[in-house]
C-alpha positions as CSV (number, residue, x, y, z in Angstrom):
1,X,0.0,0.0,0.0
2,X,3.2,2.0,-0.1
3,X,2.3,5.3,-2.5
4,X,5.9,5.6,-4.5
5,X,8.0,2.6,-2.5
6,X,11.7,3.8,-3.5
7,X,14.3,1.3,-1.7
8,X,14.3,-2.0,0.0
9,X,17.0,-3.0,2.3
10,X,17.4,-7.0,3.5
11,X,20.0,-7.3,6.2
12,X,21.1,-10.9,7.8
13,X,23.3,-11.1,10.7
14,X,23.5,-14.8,11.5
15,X,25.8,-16.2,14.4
16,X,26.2,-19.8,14.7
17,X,23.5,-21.8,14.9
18,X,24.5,-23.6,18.4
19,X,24.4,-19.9,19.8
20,X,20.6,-19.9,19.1
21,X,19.9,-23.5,20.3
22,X,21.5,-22.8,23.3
23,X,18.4,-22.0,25.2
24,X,16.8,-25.4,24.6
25,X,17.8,-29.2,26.0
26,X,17.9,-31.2,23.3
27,X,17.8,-34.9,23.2
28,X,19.6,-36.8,20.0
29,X,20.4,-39.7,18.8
30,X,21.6,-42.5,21.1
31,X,20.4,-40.5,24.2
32,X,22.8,-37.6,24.4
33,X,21.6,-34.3,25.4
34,X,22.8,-31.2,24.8
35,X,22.2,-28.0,26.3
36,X,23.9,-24.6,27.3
37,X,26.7,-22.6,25.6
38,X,28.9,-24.4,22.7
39,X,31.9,-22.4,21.4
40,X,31.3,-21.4,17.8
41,X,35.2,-22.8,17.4
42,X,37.4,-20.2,15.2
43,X,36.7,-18.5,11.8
44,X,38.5,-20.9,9.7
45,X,37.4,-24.1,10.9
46,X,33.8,-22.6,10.6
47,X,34.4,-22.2,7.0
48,X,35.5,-25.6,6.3
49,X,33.2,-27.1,8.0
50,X,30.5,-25.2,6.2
51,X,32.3,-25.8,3.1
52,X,32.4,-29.1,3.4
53,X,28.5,-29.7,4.3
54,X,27.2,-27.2,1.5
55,X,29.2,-27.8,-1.1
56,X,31.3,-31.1,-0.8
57,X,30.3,-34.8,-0.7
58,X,27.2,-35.5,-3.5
59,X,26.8,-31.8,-3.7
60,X,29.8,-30.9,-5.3
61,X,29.1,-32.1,-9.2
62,X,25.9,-29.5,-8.6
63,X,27.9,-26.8,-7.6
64,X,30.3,-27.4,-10.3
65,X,27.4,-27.1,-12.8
66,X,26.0,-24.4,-11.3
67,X,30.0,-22.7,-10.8
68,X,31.2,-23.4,-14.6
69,X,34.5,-21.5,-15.0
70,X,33.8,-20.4,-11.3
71,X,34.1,-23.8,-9.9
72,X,37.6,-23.7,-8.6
73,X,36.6,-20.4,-6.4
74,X,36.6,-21.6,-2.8
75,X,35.0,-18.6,-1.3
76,X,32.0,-17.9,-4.9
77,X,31.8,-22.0,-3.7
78,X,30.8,-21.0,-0.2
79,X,28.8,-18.1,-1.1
80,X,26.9,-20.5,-3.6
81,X,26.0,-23.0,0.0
82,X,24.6,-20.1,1.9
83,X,22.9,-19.1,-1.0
84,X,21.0,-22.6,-1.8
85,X,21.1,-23.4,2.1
86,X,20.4,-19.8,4.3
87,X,19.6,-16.7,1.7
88,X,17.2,-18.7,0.0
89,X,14.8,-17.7,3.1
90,X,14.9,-13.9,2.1
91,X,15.0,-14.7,-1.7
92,X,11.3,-16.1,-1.3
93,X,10.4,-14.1,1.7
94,X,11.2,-10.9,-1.2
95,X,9.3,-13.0,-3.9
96,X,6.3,-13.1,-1.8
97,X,6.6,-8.9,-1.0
98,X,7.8,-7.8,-3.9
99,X,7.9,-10.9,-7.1
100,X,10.7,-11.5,-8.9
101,X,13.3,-8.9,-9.8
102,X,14.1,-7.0,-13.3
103,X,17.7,-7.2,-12.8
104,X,20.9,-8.3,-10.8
105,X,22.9,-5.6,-11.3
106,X,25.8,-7.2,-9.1
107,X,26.9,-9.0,-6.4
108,X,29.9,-9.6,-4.0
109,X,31.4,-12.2,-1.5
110,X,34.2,-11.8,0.5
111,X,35.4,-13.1,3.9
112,X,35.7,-16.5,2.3
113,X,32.1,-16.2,1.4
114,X,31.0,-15.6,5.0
115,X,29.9,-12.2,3.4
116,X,27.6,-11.6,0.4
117,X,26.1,-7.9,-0.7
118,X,23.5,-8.4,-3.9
119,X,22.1,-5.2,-5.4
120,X,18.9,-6.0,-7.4
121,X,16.5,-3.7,-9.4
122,X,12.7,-4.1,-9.5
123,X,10.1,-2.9,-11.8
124,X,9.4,0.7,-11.7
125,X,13.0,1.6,-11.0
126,X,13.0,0.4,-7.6
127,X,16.4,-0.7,-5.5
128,X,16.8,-3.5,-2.8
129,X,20.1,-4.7,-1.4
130,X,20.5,-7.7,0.2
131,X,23.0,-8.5,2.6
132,X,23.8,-11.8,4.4
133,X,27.0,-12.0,6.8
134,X,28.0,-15.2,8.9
135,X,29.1,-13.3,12.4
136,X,29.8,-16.7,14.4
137,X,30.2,-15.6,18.0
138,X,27.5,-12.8,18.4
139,X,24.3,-14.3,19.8
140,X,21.8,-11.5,18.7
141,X,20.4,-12.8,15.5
142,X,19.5,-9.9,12.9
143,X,17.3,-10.1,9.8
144,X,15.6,-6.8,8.9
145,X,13.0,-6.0,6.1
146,X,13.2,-2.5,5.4
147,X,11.0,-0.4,2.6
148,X,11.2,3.7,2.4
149,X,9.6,5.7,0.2
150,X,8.5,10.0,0.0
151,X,5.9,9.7,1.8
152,X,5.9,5.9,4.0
153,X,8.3,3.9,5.6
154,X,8.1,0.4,6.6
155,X,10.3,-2.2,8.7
156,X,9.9,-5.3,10.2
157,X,12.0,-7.9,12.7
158,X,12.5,-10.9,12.7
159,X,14.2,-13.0,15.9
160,X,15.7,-16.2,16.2
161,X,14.0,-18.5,14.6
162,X,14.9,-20.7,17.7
163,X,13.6,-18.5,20.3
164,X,10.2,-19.9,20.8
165,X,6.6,-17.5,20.6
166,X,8.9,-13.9,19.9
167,X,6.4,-11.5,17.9
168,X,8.0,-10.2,14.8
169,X,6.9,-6.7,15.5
170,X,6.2,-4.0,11.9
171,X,6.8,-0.4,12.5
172,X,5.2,1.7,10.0
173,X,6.1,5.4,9.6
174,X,4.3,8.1,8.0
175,X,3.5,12.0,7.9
176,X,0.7,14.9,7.6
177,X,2.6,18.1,6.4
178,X,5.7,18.8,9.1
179,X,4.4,15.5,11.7
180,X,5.8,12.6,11.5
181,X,4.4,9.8,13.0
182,X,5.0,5.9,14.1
183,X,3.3,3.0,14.6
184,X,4.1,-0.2,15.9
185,X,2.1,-3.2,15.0
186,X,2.7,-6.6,16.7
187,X,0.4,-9.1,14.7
188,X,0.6,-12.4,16.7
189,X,2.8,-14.4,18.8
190,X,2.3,-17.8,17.5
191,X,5.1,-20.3,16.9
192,X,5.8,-20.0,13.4
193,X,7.4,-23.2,13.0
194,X,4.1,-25.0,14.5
195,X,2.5,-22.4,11.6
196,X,4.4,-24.3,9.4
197,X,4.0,-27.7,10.2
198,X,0.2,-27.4,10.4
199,X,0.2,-25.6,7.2
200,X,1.9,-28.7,5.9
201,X,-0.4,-30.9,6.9
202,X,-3.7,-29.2,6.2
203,X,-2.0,-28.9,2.3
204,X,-1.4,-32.6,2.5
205,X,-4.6,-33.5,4.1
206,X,-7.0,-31.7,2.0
207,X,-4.7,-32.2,-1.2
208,X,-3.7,-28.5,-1.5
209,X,-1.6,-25.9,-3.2
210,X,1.1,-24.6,-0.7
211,X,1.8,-20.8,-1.0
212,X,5.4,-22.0,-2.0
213,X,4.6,-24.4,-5.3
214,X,7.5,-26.3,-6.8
215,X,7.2,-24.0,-9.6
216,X,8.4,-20.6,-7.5
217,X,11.4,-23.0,-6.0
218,X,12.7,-23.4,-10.0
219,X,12.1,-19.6,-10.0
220,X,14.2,-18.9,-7.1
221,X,16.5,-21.5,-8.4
222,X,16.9,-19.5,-11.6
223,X,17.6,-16.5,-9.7
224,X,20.6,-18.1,-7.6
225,X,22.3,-19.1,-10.6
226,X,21.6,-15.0,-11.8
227,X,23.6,-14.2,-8.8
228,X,26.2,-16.8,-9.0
229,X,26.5,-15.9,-12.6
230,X,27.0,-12.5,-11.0
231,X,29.4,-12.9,-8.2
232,X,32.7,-11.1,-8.4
């Protein structure tokens, strides 16, 4: 409902997963149980490790393909995991705000591909960054939705998505003449992830289209390999 929307900002700030799981006792395999603090271990042997489980063992012919020339890039090959594996979250998170965008008009990794800046353009001349940056030993997990325009501004939240019933508050901004004014909406505080998994089942159940089709998933597929076709 935005009158003359101008620029979109996505900004990830994701620490290790164990950071966010630390709240939570959790029983595996073979009875062990973990819980509490784990230490995130040092920046190189996170990228291995991650290089490893995204792009190595029966996934590594498919990142070749998807690579080409690139292929023998370690850090494009990491960016290309987080892409498939993490960003792909905020790639269909801007499909369903915005639909698919005109134009990748570049992107970058760096930090071994712990770091990874996309500029896009959408129709009607509008901008959106994206940003997604691996900061390991930081618990406070960021992902931000921002849209500005002249005359409207709108942001939203979201937490940890292992920190169980947090709202995912949206603060809208506006004006009349010299006022400006706020407003801060908080829309529910239901689990998401239980969303989900209900969702899934009342598609299943009563043989339904999901929101998310098979069809959109080759779409956002197509626009990974735009990026990775873009990566510098």
């Amino acid at each position: 409902e935005m009158r003359d929307l101008a620029f979109v900002r996505v900004t990830v700030l994701h620490p290790t997963n164990e950071l966010g799981l630390s709240p939570h006792r959790i029983r595996k395999g073979g009875g062990v149980i973990t819980e509490g603090h784990v230490d995130p271990g040092n920046f190189a042997d996170q990228v291995a490790m991650q290089r490893e489980a995204f792009t190595g063992g029966a996934l590594a012919p498919l990142v070749d393909e998807a690579l080409g020339k690139k292929k023998g890039d370690l850090r494009l090959r990491l960016a290309f995991g987080h892409l498939t594996v993490s960003l792909i979250h905020n790639i269909y998170t801007l499909w369903a705000l915005l639909g698919a965008p005109d134009e990748v008009l570049s992107a970058e990794a760096w930090r071994e591909g712990m770091s990874i800046h996309i500029v896009l353009r959408y129709p009607g001349g509008v901008g959106c960054t994206l940003d997604w940056h691996w900061l390991s030993h930081l618990k406070d997990y960021r992902e931000e939705y921002a849209f500005w325009g002249n005359h409207d501004r709108v942001y939203f939240q979201l937490p940890s998505p292992y920190f169980l019933h947090f709202p995912s508050p949206v603060v809208v901004q506006g004006g009349e003449g010299e006022l400006a004014w706020e407003k801060r909406v908080i829309v529910s505080y239901e689990e998401a992830f239980r969303n989900e998994l209900l969702a899934f089942h009342d598609n299943v159940s009563g043989r339904r289209q999901p929101v998310t089709t098979v069809f959109a998933a080759v779409e956002h597929a197509r626009f990974i390999q735009r990026v990775v076709d873009a990566l510098r």
